[in-house]
C-alpha positions, 0 to 999 in steps of 0.5 A, spaced: 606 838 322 607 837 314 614 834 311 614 834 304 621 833 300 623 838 295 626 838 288 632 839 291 632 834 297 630 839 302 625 838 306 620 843 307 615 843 314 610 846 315 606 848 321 598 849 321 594 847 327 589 842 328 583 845 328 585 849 322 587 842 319 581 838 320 576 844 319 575 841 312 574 834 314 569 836 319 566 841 312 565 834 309 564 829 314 557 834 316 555 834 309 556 826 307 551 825 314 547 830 311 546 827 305 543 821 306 538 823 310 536 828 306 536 824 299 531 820 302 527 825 305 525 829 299 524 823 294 519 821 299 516 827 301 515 828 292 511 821 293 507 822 298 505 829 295 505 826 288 500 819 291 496 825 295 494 828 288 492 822 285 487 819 291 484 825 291 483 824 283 481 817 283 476 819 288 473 824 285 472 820 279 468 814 284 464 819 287 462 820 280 461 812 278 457 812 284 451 813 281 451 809 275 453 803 280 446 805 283 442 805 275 442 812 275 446 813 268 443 820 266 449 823 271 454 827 267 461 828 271 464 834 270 471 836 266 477 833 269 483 837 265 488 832 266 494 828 260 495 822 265 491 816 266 486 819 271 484 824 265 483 818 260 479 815 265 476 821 267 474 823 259 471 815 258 467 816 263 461 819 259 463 814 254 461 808 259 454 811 260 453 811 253 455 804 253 451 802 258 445 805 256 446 802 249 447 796 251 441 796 256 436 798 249 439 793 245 438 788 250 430 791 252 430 790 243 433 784 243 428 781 249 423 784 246 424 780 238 425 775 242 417 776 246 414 777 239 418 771 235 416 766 242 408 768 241 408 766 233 411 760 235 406 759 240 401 760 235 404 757 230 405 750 236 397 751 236 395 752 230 399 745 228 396 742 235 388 743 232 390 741 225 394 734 228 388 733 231 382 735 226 386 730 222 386 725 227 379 727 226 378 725 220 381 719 221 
């Protein structure tokens, strides 16, 4: 039952049953308790879709860094079409093997120098070794 006042001072009442009252209540009540529920479920579920995509990436490029890692730097990994970070490393990695590859050979160079300046020294030590002691010699 409903009172409500009037302009006049009259009350108006007005019967309506419950069940009818409440079927609005009721609406609302099952829509609030589904409503929690479910703005977890779906965040969870496009992260759990999102993180799967990105394993499998992530995968896809260590499969392609295993060989380096076992001195095969002649591996050309295929194009990956990405714009985020797993694209970028995906577009490093050829850069990485030419990297490797040029400091392997400035090292090999640099080892070599190094070989061909340690036997000059070497000759030179000797050569001044035998002029110490033909001097000492001559003395």
């Amino acid at each position: 039952m409903l009172s409500t006042p009037s302009a006049h001072g009259l009350v108006a009442r007005l019967f309506v049953p419950k069940t009818e009252a409440l079927a609005d209540v009721n609406a609302l009540k099952r829509t609030m308790a589904a409503g929690p529920p479910l703005s977890l479920v779906l965040p969870l579920r496009t992260v759990s879709v999102q993180s799967l995509v990105q394993s499998q990436a992530r995968s896809r490029i260590w499969q392609e860094r295993r060989p380096r890692s076992q001195r095969n730097l002649g591996i050309v990994p295929p194009e990956m079409n990405r714009e985020d970070e797993i694209g970028q490393a995906a577009q490093r990695l050829p850069c990485d093997g030419q990297g490797l590859r040029d400091l392997i050979q400035s090292a090999a160079q640099t080892a070599e120098h190094l070989a061909a300046a340690s036997e000059q020294l070497t000759a030179s030590a000797d050569q001044s070794a035998q002029g110490a002691q033909h001097a000492a010699e001559a003395l």
